[in-house]
C-alpha positions as CSV (number, residue, x, y, z in Angstrom):
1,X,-28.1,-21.4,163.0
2,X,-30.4,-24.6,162.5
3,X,-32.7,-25.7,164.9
4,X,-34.2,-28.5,163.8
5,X,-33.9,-31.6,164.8
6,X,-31.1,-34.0,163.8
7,X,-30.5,-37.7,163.9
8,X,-28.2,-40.4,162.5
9,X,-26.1,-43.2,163.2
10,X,-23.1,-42.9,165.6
11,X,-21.6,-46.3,165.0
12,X,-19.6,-48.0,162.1
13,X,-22.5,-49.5,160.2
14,X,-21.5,-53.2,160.5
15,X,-22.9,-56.6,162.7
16,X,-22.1,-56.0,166.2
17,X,-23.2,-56.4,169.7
18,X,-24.7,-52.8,170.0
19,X,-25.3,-49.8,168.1
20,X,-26.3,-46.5,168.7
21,X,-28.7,-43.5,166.8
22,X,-28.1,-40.2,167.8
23,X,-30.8,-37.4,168.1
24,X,-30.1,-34.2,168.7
25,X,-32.2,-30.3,168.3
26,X,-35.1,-28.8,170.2
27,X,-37.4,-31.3,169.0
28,X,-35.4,-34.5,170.4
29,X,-38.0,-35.1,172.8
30,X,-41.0,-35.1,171.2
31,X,-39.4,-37.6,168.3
32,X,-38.7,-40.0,170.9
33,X,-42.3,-39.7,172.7
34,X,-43.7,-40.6,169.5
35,X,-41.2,-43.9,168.8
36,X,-40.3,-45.1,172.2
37,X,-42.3,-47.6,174.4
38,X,-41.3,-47.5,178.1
39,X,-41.5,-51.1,179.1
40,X,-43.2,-50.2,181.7
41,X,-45.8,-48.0,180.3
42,X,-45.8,-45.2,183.3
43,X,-44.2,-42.1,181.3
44,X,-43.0,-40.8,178.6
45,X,-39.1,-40.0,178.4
46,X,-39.9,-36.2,178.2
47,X,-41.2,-36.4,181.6
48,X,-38.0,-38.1,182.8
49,X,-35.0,-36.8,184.5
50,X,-31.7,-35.5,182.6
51,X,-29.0,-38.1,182.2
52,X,-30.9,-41.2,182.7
53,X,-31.2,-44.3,181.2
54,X,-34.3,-45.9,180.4
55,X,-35.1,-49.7,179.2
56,X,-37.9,-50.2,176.2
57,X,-39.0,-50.8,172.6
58,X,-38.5,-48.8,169.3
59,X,-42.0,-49.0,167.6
60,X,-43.2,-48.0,164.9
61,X,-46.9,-47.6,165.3
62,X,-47.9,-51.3,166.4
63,X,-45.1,-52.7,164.3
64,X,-42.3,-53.7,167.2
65,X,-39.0,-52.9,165.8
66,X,-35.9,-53.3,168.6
67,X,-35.6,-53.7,172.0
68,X,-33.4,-50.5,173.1
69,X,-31.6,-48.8,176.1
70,X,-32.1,-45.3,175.8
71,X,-30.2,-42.2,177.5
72,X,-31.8,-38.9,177.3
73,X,-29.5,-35.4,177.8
74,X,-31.1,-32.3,178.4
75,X,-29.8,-28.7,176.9
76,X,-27.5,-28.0,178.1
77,X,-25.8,-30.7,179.6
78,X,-25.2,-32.6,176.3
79,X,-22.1,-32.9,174.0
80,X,-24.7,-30.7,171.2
81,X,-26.0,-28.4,174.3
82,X,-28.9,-29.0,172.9
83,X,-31.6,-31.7,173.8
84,X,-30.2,-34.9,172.8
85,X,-30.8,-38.6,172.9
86,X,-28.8,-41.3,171.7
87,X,-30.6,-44.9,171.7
88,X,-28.3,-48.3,172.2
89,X,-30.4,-50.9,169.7
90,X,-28.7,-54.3,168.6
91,X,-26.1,-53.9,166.7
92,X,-26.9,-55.8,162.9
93,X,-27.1,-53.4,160.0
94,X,-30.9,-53.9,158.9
95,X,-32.2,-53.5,163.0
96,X,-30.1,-49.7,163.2
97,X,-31.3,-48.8,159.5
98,X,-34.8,-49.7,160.8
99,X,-34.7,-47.7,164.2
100,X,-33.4,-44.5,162.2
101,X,-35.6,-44.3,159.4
102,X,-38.2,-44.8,162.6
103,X,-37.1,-41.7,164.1
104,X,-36.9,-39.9,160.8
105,X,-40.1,-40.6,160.2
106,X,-40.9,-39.3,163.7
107,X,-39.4,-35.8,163.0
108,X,-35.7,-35.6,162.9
109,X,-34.0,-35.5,160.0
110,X,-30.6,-37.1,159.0
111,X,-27.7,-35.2,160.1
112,X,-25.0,-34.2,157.7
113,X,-21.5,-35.8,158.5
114,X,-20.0,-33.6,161.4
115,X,-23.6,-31.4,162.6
116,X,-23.4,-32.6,165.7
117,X,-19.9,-31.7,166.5
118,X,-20.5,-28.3,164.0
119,X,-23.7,-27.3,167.0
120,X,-21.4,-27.6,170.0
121,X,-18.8,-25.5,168.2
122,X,-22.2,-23.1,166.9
123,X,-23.1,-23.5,170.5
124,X,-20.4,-22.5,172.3
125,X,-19.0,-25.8,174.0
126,X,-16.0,-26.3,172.0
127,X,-13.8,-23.8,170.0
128,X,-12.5,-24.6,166.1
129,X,-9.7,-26.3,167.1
130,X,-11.4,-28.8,169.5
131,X,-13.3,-29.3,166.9
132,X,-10.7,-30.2,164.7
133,X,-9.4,-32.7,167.4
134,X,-12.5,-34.5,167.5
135,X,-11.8,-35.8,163.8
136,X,-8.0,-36.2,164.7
137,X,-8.9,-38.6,168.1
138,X,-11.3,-40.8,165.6
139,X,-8.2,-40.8,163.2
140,X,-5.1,-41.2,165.0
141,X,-3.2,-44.3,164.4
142,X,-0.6,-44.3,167.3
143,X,-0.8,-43.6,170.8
144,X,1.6,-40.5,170.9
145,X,-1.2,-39.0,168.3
146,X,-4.0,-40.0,170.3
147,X,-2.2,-38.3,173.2
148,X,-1.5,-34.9,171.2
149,X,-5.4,-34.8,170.3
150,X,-6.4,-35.5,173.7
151,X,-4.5,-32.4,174.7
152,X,-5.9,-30.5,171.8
153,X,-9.1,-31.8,172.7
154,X,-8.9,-30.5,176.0
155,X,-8.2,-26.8,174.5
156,X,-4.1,-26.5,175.0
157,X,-4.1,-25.0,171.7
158,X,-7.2,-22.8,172.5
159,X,-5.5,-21.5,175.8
160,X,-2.1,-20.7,174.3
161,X,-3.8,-18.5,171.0
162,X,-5.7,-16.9,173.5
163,X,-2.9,-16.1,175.7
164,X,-1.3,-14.5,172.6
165,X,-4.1,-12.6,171.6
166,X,-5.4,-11.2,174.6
167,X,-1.5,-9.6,174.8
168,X,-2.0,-8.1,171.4
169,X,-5.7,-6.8,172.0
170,X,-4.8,-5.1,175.5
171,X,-1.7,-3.4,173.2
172,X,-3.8,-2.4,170.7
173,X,-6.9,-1.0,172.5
174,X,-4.1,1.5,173.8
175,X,-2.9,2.5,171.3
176,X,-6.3,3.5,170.0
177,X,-7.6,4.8,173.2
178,X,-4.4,6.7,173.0
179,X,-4.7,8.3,169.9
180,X,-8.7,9.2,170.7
181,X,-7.9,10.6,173.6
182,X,-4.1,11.9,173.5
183,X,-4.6,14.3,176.2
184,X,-5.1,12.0,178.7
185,X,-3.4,9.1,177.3
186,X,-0.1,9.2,176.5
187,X,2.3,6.8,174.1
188,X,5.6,8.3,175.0
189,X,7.9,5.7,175.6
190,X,5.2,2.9,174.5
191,X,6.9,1.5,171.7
192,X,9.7,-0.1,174.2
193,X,6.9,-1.5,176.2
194,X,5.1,-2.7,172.8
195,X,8.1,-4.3,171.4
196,X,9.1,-6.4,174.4
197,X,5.2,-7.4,174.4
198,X,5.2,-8.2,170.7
199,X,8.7,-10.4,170.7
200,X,7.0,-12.2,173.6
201,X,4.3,-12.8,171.5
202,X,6.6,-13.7,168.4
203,X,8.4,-16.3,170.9
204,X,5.3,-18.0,172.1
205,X,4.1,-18.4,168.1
206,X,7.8,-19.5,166.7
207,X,7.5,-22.4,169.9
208,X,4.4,-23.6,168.4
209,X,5.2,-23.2,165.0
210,X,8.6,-25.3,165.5
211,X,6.7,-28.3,166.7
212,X,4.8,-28.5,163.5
213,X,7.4,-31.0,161.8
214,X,7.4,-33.2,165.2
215,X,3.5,-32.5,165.0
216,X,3.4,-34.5,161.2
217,X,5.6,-37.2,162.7
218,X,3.0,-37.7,165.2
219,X,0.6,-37.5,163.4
220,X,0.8,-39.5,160.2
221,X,4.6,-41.3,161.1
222,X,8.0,-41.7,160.2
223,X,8.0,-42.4,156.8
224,X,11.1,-44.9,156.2
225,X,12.6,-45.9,152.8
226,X,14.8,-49.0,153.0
227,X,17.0,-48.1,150.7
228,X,20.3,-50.4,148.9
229,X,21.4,-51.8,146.2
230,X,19.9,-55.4,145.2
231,X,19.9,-58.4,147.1
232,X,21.0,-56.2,150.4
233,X,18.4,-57.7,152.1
234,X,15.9,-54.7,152.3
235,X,13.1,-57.3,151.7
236,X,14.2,-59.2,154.3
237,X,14.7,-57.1,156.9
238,X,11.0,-55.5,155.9
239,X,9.7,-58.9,156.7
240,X,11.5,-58.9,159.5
241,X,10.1,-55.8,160.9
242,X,6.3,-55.9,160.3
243,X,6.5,-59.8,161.4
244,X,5.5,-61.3,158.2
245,X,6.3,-62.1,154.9
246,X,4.7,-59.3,152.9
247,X,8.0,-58.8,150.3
248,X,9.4,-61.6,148.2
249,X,12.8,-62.4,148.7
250,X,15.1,-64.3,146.6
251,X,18.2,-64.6,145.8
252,X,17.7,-63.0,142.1
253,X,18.9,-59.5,142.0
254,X,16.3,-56.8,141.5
255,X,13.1,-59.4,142.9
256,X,11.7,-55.9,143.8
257,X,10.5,-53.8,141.3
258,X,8.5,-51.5,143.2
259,X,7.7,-49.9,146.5
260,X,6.2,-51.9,148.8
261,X,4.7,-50.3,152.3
262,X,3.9,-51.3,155.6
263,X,3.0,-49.4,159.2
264,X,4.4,-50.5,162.3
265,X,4.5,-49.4,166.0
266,X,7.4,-48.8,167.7
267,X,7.1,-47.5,171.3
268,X,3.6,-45.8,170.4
269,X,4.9,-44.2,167.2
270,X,4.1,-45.1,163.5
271,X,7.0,-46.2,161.4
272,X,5.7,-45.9,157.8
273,X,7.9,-48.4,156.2
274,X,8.4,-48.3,152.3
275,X,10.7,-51.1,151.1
276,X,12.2,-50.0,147.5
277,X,13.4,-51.4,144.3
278,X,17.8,-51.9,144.8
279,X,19.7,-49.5,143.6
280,X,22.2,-49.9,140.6
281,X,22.6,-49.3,137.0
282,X,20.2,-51.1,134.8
283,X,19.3,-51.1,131.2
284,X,15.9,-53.2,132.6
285,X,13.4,-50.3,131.3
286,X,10.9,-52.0,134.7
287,X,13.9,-52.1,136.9
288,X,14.9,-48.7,135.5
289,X,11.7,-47.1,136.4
290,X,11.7,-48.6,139.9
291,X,15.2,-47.2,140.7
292,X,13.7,-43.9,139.9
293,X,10.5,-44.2,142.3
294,X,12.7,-45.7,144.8
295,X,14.9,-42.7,144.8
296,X,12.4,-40.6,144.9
297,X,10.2,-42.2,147.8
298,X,14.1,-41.6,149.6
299,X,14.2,-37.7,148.8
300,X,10.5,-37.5,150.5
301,X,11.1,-39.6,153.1
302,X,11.6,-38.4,157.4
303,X,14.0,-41.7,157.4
304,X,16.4,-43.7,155.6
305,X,17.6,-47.6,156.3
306,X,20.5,-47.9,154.2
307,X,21.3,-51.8,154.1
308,X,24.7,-53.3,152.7
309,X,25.5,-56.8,151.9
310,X,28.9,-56.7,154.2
311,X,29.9,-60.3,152.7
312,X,30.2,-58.2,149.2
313,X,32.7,-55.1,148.1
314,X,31.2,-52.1,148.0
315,X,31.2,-50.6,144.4
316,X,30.2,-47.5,142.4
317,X,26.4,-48.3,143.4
318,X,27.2,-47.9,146.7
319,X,29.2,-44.9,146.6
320,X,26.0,-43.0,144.9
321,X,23.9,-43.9,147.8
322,X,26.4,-42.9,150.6
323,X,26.6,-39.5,148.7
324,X,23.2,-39.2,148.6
325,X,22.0,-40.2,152.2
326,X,25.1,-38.1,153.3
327,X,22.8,-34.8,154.4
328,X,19.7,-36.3,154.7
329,X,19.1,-38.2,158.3
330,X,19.7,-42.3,157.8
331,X,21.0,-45.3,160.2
332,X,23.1,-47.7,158.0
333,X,22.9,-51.4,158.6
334,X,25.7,-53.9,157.8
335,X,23.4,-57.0,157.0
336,X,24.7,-60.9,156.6
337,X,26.8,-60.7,159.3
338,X,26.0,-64.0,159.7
339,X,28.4,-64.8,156.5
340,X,32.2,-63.7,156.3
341,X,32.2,-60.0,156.2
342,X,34.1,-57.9,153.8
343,X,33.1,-54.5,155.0
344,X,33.7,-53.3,158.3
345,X,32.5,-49.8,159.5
346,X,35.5,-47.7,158.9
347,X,34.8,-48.4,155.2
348,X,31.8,-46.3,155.3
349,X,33.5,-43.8,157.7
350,X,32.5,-41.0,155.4
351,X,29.0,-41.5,157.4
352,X,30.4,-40.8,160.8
353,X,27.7,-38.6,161.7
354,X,25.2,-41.6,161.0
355,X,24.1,-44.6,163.2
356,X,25.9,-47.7,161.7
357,X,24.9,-50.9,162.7
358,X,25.6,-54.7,162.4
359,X,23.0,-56.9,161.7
360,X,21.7,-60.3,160.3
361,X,17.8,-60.1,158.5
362,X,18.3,-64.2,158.4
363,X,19.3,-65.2,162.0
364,X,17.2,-61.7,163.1
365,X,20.1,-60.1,165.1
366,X,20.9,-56.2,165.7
367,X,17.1,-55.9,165.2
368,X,16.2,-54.5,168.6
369,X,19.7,-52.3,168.6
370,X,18.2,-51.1,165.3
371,X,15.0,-50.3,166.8
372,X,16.7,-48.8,170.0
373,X,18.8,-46.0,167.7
374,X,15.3,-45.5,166.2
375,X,13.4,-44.5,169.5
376,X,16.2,-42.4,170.3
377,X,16.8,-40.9,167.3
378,X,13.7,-39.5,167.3
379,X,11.9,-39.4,170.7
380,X,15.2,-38.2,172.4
381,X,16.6,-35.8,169.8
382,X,13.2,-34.2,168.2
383,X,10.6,-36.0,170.3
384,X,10.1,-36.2,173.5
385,X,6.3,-36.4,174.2
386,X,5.8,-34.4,177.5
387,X,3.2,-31.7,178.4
388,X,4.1,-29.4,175.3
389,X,1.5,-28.7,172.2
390,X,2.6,-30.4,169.0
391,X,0.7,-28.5,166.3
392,X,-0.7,-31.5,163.5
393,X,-3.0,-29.2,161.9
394,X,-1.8,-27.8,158.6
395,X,-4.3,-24.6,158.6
396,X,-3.1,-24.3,162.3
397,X,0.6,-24.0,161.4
398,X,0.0,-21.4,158.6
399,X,-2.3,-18.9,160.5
400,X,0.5,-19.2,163.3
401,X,3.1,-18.6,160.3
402,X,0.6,-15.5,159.1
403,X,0.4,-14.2,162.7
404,X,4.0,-14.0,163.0
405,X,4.4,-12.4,160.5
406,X,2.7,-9.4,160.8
407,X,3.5,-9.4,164.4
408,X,7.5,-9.3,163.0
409,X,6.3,-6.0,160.7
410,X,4.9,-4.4,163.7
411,X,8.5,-4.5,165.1
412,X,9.9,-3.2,161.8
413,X,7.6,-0.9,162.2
414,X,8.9,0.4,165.5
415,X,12.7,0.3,164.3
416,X,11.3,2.7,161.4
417,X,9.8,4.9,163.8
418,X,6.3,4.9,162.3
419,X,3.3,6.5,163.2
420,X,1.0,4.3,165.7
421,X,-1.4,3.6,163.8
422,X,0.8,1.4,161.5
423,X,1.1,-0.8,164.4
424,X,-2.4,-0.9,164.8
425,X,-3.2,-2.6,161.6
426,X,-0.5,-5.1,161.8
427,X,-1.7,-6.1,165.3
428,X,-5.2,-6.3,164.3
429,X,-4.4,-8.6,161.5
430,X,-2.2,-10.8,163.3
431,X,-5.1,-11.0,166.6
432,X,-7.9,-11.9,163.3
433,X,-5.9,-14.5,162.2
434,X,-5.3,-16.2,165.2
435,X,-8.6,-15.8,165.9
436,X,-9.2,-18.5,162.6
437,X,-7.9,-21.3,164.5
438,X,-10.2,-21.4,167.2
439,X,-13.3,-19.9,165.8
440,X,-13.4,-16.6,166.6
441,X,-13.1,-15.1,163.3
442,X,-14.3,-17.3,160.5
443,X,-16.4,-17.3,157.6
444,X,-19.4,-20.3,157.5
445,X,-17.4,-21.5,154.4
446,X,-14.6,-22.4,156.4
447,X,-16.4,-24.1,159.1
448,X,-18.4,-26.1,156.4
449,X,-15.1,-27.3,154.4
450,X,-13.7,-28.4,158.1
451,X,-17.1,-30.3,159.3
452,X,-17.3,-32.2,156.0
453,X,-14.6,-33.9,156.9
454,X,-16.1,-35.6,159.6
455,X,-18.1,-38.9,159.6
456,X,-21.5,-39.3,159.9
457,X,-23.2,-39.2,163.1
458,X,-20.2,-37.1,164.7
């Protein structure tokens, strides 16, 4: 593992009131002795007291460069556990550049994106999957994700893997201790115990595998297509909803000719909205091809709007789209109620099992009914954000899926009355590859490929 000493900005490089350079590594202290001028000239900061903050100048021989607050950390009460400073200079882009390449020149050297978080996984302070929530709490673009990382960050996930292994180690170390020493250590009637154990264990990873799709809904949003035929008013009611005019409407058919998106919040959750060119029969080769990427943006998407013009018949278009939404989960919006309607919602009846809804995009009415079914549609049916673990992490979600599996050959193992030892090496492989989620059984490729994703100076 490197030692060395390691330093780089922690801040977004841009003009602001403060920003801060991070050092971290055994060396911290003597970099900063050699850079940092204690206003009052008594000590140096490697003669101070852990978790202090000290007021002074950046310098650079005599050259003056910043006036700085600086907090010093000692090993190992630091988010590295190692020696670690971090210094709060003013925050315009050529005073930070200057203070770092000062303390590079002093000794450190500039951190790769993710070291520090990578030592205080090396060191022991956080497992893999803490890790990996670090990046997700910098990332997350809702509250309910922010929340689910938070809980990650905090080592949910850690504690529930663990739980599962230490279940499948304690039944595996018997049944080698067993067949080492048979004499005094017997498996007769073990397999019952072992199955119960291992479909407990099964249970536990199916729960956290299920919550993966509500984990990706979290995580990156609902991704909507507002989906109808032209001059619906699926423009309109996407103005509507991110609270400005960001699609053309008109009343020329087919204004749209491609998707358009936009992210809103709705009661802490992302709503990924795509508004799409309308549906119908065209021999317009542009229009053509933007009926195909609007349909399929709809085959791809968590949710569909379906909007009809209820002052117009519905026609062949429209029957297309109703067979198509028909299995697929969609709320259907009667728009321009505000002129005479000629659809009323027995003439989409076909669609009982969907939300349908009456609404006018121009005099903005149904829109918080629309918004309501939304909340419940998914926050009461498939989420309801509470103290369970929602698994976001793709690699997460197929280790759990690998886990599970072997653990469901060990039982088919057991029904086939194999030898012991068969349920040995499934149980082994299922306890390694739980062990790859939080750290404990990973090759220094892996770890490199996750830390890379990180910015710099995290």
């Amino acid at each position: 593992m490197k030692t060395d000493t390691i330093a780089a900005i922690a801040t977004g490089l841009s003009n602001a009131g403060i920003s801060i350079v991070r050092i971290s590594g055994d060396q911290a202290f003597a970099v900063i002795d050699k850079v940092f001028q204690i206003k009052s000239k008594a000590k140096r900061l490697s003669e101070m007291e852990s978790h202090t903050v000290h007021y002074g100048y950046i310098v650079d021989g005599e050259e003056l460069i910043d006036e700085v607050m600086v907090v010093i950390m000692r090993a190992p009460r630091s988010y590295t556990m190692e020696d670690s400073i971090e210094i709060d200079c003013h925050g315009g882009i050529t005073v930070t550049k200057k203070v770092l390449e000062t303390v590079l020149k002093a000794g450190a050297r500039i951190a790769e994106p993710g070291e520090f978080t990578k030592r205080a996984f090396l060191n022991g302070r956080i497992d893999l999957s803490q890790a990996e929530a670090v990046i997700d709490v910098i990332h997350a673009n809702n509250e309910l994700a922010l929340k689910n990382s938070m809980k990650q960050l905090k080592g949910n996930v850690l504690h529930k893997v663990k739980e599962v292994r230490q279940s499948i180690l304690l039944d595996t170390a018997y049944i080698e201790a067993a067949l080492d020493d048979p004499e005094h250590i017997s498996l007769e009637g073990f397999s019952d115990k072992l199955r119960e154990n291992v479909m407990g264990s099964i249970k536990e990873l199916s729960n956290l595998i299920d919550t993966s799709e509500n984990g990706r809904l979290i995580k990156e949003g609902i991704r909507t297509v507002i989906l109808g035929r032209p001059n619906a008013g699926k423009s309109s009611l996407l103005n509507l909803m991110v609270g400005e005019e960001r699609a053309i409407v008109t009343d020329i058919a087919g204004t749209t000719r491609d998707t358009i998106e936009e992210s809103i919040f709705l009661n802490g959750l992302c709503l990924n909205l795509i508004d799409t060119a309308g549906i119908r029969e065209t021999s317009d080769l542009v229009e053509k091809l933007g009926v195909e990427k609007s349909l399929k943006s709809a085959k791809e998407a968590d949710l569909i709007i379906y909007v009809i013009d209820a002052s117009t018949p519905l026609n062949q278009d429209d029957d297309e789209i109703l067979e198509f939404i028909k299995d697929r989960k969609a709320i259907v919006l009667l728009n321009k109620t505000d002129l005479e309607s000629v659809i009323e919602e027995k003439d989409v009846n076909l669609l009982s099992t969907k939300p349908i809804l009456k609404i006018s995009a121009l005099n903005q009415t149904g829109i918080k009914e629309l918004e309501k079914t939304i909340t419940e549609m998914f926050f009461e049916g498939n989420i309801s954000f509470n103290d369970e673990i929602y698994i976001t992490n793709v690699r997460h979600k197929n280790a759990l899926v690998e886990a599970r599996v072997s653990l469901e050959q060990v039982i088919v193992s057991i029904e086939n009355e194999m030898p012991e030892d068969f349920f040995s090496i499934d149980l082994m492989n299922a306890y390694e590859v739980l062990g790859t989620i939080i750290g404990e059984a990973v090759d220094e490729d892996l770890v490199n490929t996750i830390f890379k994703e990180f910015c710099m100076g995290k």
